[in-house]
N, C-alpha and C positions, 0 to 999 in steps of 0.2 A: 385608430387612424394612423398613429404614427407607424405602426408594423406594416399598416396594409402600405402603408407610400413609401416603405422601406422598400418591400418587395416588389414594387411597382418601378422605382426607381432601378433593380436592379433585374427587370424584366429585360429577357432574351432579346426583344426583337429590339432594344433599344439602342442607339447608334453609339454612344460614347457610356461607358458601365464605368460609372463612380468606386473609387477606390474601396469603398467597402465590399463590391459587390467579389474583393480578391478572397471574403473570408474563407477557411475552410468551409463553413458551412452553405458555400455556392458551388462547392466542389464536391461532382459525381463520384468521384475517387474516394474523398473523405467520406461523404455515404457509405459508399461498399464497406469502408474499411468497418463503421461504426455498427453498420447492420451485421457484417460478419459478427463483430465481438457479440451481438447482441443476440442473432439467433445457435451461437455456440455457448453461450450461459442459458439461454429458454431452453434448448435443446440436451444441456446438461440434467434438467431435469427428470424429462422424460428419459436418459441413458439411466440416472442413476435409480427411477423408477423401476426400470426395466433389472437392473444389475441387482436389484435390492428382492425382487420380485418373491424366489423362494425361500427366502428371508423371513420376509412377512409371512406367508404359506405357513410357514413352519412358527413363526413365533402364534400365529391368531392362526392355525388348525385349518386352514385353507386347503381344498382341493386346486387340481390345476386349474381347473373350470370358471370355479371364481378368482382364483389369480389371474386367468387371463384378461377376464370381465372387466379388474379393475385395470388390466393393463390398458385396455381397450376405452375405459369408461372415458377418456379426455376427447374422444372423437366425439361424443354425443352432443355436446355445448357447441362444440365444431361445425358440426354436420347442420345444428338448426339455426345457426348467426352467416356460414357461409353466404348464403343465398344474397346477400344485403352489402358484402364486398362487393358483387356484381355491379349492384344501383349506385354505393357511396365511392366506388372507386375514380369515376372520371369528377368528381364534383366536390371531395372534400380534403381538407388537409394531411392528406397521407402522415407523413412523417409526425404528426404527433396525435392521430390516431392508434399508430404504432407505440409510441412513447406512453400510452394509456393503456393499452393492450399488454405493455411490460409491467407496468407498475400493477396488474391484477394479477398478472404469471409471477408476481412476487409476493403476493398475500397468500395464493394458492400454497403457493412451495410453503411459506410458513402454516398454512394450516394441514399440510401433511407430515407435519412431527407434531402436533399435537397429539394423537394419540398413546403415541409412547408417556407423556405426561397422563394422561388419564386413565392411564392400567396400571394392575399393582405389576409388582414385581414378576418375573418370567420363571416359570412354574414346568419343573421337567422330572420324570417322573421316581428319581429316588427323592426329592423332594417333596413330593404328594405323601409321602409313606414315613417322611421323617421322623412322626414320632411314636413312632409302632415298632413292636420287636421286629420286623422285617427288612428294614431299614436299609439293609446292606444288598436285600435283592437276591439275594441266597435260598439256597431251597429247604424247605421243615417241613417235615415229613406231617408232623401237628400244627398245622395251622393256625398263627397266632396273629395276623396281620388285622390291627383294627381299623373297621372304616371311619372311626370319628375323624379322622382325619383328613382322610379323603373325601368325605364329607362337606368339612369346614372348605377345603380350597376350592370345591366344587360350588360352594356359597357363595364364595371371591370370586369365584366366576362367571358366576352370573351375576354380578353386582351393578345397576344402571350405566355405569360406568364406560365397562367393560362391553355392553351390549351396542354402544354407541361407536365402536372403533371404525368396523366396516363402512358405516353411512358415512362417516366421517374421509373417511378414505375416500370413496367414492369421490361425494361433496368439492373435496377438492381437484381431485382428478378431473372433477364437469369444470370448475373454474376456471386449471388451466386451459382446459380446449377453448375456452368463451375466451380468455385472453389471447389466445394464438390465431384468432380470425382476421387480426388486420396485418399481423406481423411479416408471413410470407409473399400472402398475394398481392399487398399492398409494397412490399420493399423489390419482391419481380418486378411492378409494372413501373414501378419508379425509375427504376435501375433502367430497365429499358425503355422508358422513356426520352431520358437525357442522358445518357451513353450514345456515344458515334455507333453507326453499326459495323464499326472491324471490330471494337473492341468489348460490344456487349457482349457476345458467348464465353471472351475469358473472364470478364466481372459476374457471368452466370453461373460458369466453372467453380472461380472461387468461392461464392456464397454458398453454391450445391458442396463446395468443400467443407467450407464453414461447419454448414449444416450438418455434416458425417463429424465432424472433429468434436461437434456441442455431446453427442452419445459417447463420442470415445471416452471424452473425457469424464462423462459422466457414469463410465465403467469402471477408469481408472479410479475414481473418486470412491466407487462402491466399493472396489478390491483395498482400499487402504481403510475405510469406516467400518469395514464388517471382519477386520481382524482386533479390533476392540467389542469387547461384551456389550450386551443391550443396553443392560442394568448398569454400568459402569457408574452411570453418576447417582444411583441410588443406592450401593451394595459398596463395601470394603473389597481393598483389592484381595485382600484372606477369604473373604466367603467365594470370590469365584472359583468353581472346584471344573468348571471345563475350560477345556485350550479347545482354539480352531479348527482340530483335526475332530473333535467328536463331534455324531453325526446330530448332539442333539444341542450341537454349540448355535446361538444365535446373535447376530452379529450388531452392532448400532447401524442399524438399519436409517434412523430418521435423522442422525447428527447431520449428511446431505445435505438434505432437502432445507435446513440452515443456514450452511455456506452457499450453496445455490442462489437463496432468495435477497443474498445481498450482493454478490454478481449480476445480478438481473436489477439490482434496484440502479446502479453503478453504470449501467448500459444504456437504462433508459432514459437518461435526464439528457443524452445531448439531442434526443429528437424533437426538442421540443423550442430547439433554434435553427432549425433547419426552417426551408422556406419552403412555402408550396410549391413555387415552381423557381425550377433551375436553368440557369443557360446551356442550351445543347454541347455536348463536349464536343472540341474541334470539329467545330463545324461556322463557317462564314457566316455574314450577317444575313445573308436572304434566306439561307438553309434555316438558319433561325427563326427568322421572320415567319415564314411559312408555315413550320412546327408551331410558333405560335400561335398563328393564327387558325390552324383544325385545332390545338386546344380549346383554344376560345369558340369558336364555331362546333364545338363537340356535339352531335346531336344526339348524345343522351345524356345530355344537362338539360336538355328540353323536356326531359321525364319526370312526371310527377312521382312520387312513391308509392301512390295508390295507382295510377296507370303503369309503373312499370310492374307490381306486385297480380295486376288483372294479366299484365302479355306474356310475364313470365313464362308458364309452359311456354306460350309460341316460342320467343324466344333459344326457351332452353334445346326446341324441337330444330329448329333451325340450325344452332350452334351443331350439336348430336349429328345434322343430315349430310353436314360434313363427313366423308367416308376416312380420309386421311384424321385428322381430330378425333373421331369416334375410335379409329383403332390403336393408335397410338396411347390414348388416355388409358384403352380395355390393354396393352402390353406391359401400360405401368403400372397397372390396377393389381396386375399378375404379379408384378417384380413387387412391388407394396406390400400383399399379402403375404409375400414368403416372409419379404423381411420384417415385417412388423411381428411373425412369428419367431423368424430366427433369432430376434432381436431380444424378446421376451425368452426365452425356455434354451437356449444354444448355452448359455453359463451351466442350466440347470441338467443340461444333454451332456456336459463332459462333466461335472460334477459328478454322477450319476456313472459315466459310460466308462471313463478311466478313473473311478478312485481317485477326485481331486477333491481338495479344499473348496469353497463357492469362492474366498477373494481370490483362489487362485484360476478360478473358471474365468473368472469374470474379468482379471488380469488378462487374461488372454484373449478375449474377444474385445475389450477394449483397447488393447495393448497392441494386437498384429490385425485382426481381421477390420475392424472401422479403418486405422490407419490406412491400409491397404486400398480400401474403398477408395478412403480420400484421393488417392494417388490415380486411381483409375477417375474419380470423377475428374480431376483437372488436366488430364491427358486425354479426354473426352474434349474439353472447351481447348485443348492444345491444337488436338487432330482440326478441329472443326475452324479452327483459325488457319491454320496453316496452309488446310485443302481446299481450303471457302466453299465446303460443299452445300449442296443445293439442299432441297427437301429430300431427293429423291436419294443422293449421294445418302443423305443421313441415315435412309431407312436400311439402305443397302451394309452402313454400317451397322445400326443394332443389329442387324440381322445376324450377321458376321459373326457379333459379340456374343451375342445369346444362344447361336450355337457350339459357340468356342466353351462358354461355362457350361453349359449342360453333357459338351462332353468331360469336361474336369472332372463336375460333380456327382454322375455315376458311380465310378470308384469309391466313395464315399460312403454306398449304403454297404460295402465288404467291409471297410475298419471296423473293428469295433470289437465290442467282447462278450463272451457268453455270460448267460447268467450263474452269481456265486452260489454256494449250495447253503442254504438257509435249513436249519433242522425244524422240520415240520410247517415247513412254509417252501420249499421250492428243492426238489420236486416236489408238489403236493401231495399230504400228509390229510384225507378227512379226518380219519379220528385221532390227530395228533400226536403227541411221542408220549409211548407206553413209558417210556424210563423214567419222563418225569412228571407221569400223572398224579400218582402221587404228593407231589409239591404242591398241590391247586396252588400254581401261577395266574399271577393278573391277569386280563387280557389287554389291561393297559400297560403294562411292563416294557419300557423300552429303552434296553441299555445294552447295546450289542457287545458282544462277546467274539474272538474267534477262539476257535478248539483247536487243539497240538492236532487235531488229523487234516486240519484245513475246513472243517465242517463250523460257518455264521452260524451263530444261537442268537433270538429278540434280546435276549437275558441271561442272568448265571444263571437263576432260577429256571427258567426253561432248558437252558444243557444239563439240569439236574446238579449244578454245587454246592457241595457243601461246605467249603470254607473260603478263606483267602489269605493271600499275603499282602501283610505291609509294609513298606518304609518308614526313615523313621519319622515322618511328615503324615502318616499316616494314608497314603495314597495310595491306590490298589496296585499291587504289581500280576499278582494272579492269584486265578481260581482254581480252588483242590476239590479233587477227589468230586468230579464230575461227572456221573452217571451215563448221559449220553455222547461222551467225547470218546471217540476210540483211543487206542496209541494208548500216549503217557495219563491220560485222564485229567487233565488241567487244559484252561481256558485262559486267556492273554484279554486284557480290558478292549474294546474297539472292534473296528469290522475287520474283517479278511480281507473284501475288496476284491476287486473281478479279477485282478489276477493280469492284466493286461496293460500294464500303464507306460509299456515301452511304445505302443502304437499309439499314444500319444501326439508323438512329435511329427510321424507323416498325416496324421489326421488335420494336424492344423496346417501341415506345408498343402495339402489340398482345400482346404477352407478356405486360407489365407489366400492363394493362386484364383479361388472362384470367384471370392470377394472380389477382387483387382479386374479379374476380366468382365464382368458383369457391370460394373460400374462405368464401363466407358462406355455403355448407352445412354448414362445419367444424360448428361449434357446434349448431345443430337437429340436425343426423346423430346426434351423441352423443349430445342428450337424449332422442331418440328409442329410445336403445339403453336408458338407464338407468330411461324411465318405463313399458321394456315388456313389463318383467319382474320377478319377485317383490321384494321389499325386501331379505331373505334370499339372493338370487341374485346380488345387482349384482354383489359378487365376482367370482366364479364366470362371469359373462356378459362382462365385461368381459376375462376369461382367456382365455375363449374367442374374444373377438372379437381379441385381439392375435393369439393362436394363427395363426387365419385370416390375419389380415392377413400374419404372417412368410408361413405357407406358400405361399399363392397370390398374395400383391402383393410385398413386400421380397425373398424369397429368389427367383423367376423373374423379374421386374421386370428391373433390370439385366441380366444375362445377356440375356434377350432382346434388350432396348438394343442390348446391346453385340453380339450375333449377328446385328443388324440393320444396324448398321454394319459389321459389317465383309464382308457382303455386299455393300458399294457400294466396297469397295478395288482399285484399281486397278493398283499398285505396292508390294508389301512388301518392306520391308528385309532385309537379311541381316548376319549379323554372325557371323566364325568358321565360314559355313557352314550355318547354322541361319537360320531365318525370326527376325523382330522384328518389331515394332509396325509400323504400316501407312507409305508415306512419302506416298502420294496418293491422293485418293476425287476417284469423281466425284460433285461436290456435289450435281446435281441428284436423281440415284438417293440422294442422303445426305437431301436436306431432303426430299422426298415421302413415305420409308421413314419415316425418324426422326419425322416428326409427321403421319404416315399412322396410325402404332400410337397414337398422343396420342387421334386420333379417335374412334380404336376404344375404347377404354378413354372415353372421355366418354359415349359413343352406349349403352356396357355398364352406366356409370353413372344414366344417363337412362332406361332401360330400368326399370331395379329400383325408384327412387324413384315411376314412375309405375303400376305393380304396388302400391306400399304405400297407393296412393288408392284403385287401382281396389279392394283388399279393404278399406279403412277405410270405403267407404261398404258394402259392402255386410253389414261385421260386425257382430253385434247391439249396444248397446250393455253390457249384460250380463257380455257375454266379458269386459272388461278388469275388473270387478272381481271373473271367477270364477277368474279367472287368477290374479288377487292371493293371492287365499284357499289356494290351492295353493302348494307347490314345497317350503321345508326340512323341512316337518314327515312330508308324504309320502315325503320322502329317506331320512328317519332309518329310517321302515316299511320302506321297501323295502334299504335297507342291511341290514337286521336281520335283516330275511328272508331275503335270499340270503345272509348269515352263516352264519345256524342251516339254512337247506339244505346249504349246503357241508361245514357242519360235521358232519352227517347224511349225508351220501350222496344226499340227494335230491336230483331235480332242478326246476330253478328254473322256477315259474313264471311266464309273461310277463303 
């Protein structure tokens, strides 16, 4: 009682607003401010998901396919609780719906480092062999390499444990998307509810800011945890025998997802003194008055949840027959796909394309390219303030935008670099290298080598060596007397590396450039969704546009990605006998594929945005304020009606 006469007392339409009603928590500004911190710690998650991604691959033997899967798996919880933002949106307490929605995006994050607890230690493969005379991964012409041992950790491996890490994964990845259902759609429609309308598209700007800045940082976050070891807290800093440069190094992937979930715990508690409803920002008392009073009069508060759950199609069918809404959502749908791809496998593309470190990939994409975004999304809600443009003006600007990155991003599929010459794996070798047949090498053997002629070996064992040198720390410095090395006949420990890492740096001055220009449809895109549909709707449209977005861009997005890639592999690992993550692509089939599909999804985007001109010139002007006049109050008739048919035995007329 006492809250509800709190809130009552300090309702909009009331003529003299008691001193309380100054707290920050009446003030649309402090919202923005609290929702930004809060969807830039939820959205950390997912970045450092994302940065962490061939991390995991590599540590649990993932191909890309299912790294995508799980990049993808948060859509799913997403996709099936959306629908019901629709119904709860005009009728429940936002802001600490949201406040509950955090506090489960925070148990999630904590149950995606659990796994790292429930597996034994991180098993790479001169350690599989450690106590057999092979040990050293050197070639013997007698064959002396025991499998008891490889055995036992193939034991470890499948141990209950260990079988439970992916479910687990997954599990929480469905969590977080079940917590992120009230977060954005619900803090949009807030935000544009009590925001003046000069200054909602820059408070939309900033939050779409926000929201780029929560992955940035949640890159930067991964480039600093994945240059500490997995095992760090389980292992002596003397037993770790790899640094970050080797390719079979795996980083604390889940230390994150720890700091993350007490960030998000820290964000979520002021939501839950905010008020349901706020006083209109500068805006008079009648302007008030009035906002109040279609709140109150909302006609889908008039909705049961069992009649809104029967009109639904119609409904959704309605929303959708909007031609401007429908293409706008399918140009976001497009820009979505690429980037929830980019988003996931771009660390793993330059990783891969130039010979980098992954915290140094992952530095870099959360470092220039989000940043960069961010910058173009709030010069998006700058333009759109400044020009006060219309619907039409907006589309005319995506349009603009989308053709401006797509010509950027061409150039893009020329950087890159050829593939390095792997001995008996690229160019393909069927019956392998005669020199060091011989040797019977593993096929799980995987400890790269480069050879004095420039020619990758899996192993010493596979370039054929027979000895090594050490320091006096006993670390390999190199391999003698190499049978398949040309030249001097010794091997240097590590890969060779494609040989190209000075195109580096114009690779990211073009990525970086595309990122920036693409992002300043961010902001138009959405006002265009919010000014094209009923007042009464926005809800409801913005449900539905999330809806869209999980099904056809976040949940296929990845997966794709990752099907794409792993179409261009050349060599997959084994481990125990089973397939693992990939150990070699050919880069050139990697960069054409990989932002091949980039193109396609811009070209899909540019498609749709110049469709929303070609009908805005030729719509009457009329439509958009007959369209206004339409949508809750019609809902409530036709809810009512297909009720009392149901209820009746009759059937329903369309």
């Amino acid at each position: 009682m006492g809250a509800n006469a709190a809130e009552k007392s300090c309702d909009p339409a009331s003529s003299r607003r008691p001193a309380r009603c100054r707290s920050p928590f009446n003030n649309i500004k402090f919202f923005v401010l609290c929702h930004s911190l809060l969807q830039l710690s939820q959205l950390l998650v997912s970045g450092y998901m994302k940065s962490s991604i061939s991390t995991i691959e590599r540590r649990y033997g993932l191909n890309s396919r299912k790294s995508g899967l799980l990049a993808a798996f948060n859509e799913v919880g997403n996709t099936v609780l959306i629908v019901f933002v629709s119904f709860f949106g005009s009728r429940v307490h936002r802001p600490r719906f949201i406040g509950c929605g955090a506090l489960l995006a925070c148990l999630a994050s904590l149950l995606m480092a659990i796994p790292h607890f429930l597996s034994g230690p991180y098993e790479y493969t001169d350690r599989i062999s450690s106590s057999s005379d092979n040990s050293s991964g050197l070639c013997h012409v007698e064959n002396t390499l025991s499998s008891t041992s490889s055995e036992q950790s193939c034991s470890l491996e499948e141990n209950p444990a260990q079988q439970v890490v992916y479910p687990l994964l997954l599990l929480g990845q469905l969590l977080l998307g079940i917590a992120t259902v009230p977060i954005q759609p619900f803090g949009i429609s807030y935000i544009d509810d009590y925001a003046s309308k000069r200054n909602s598209p820059l408070y939309l700007g900033l939050l779409l800011a926000a929201t780029s800045i929560g992955p940035a940082f949640g890159f930067i976050t991964g480039s600093i945890m994945l240059r500490f070891y997995v095992d760090f807290d389980k292992v002596s800093k003397d037993e770790i025998e790899l640094d970050h440069r080797d390719m079979r190094w795996v980083g604390a992937w889940w230390l994150g997802f720890l700091v993350a979930s007490c960030l998000i715990f820290l964000t979520a508690l002021p939501y839950f003194f905010f008020p349901r409803n706020m006083p209109k920002e500068d805006a008079d008392d009648v302007e008030s008055s009035n906002d109040t009073k279609q709140q109150q009069t909302d006609p889908l508060r008039e909705l049961s949840l069992l009649q809104f759950l029967k009109c639904f199609p119609r409904i959704a069918l309605r929303t959708l027959h909007c031609p401007i809404y429908l293409l706008v959502v399918l140009a976001q749908v497009n820009q979505a796909a690429l980037l929830a791809g980019l988003a996931t496998f771009m660390a793993k593309f330059i990783e891969r394309q130039f010979s980098q470190t992954i915290s140094f990939s992952t530095m870099m994409i959360g470092g220039i390219c989000i940043p960069l975004a961010v910058l173009g999304t709030v010069l998006g809600g700058v333009l759109m303030r400044r020009l006060n443009l219309s619907v039409k003006g907006a589309s005319k600007l995506c349009t603009t935008v989308v053709v401006l990155s797509l010509f950027v991003a061409t150039p893009l599929l020329l950087i890159g670099c050829p593939t390095q010459l792997v001995g008996g794996v690229f160019p393909p070798s069927p019956g392998g290298l005669s020199c060091s047949a011989s040797c019977e090498c593993s096929d799980e053997a995987f400890n790269p080598v480069c050879g004095s002629d420039g020619v990758e070996f899996r192993s010493p064992c596979h370039a054929g060596c027979l000895a090594m040198e050490t320091d006096f720390n006993h670390k390999t410095l190199n391999y003698t007397g190499c049978r398949c090395v040309g030249g001097h006949g010794f091997a240097s420990p590590g890969t060779c590396g494609s040989g190209c890492s000075h195109l580096l740096l114009p690779f990211m001055i073009m990525l970086g450039l595309t990122s920036l220009i693409a992002s300043l449809s961010q902001t138009p895109s959405y006002m265009m969704i919010l000014r094209s549909v009923p007042a009464e709707d926005k809800s409801f449209a913005v449900g539905v546009q999330y809806m869209l977005f999980r099904v056809l861009a976040f949940m296929p997005g990845p997966v794709l990605y990752g099907s794409v890639i792993d179409s261009t592999c050349i060599l997959w690992g084994k481990k125990c006998g089973k397939q693992t993550s990939c150990l070699y692509y050919n880069l050139e089939h990697f960069r054409h594929r990989f932002l091949g599909v980039l193109v396609i999804f811009v070209c899909g985007a540019l498609l749709s945005y110049v469709l929303t001109i070609m009908i805005l010139r030729c719509r009457p002007r009329q439509h958009t304020a007959d369209t206004q006049k339409k949508g809750g109050y019609e809902l409530v008739a036709e809810a009512k009606t297909a009720d009392d048919a149901l209820s009746t035995g009759k059937e329903l007329k369309t």
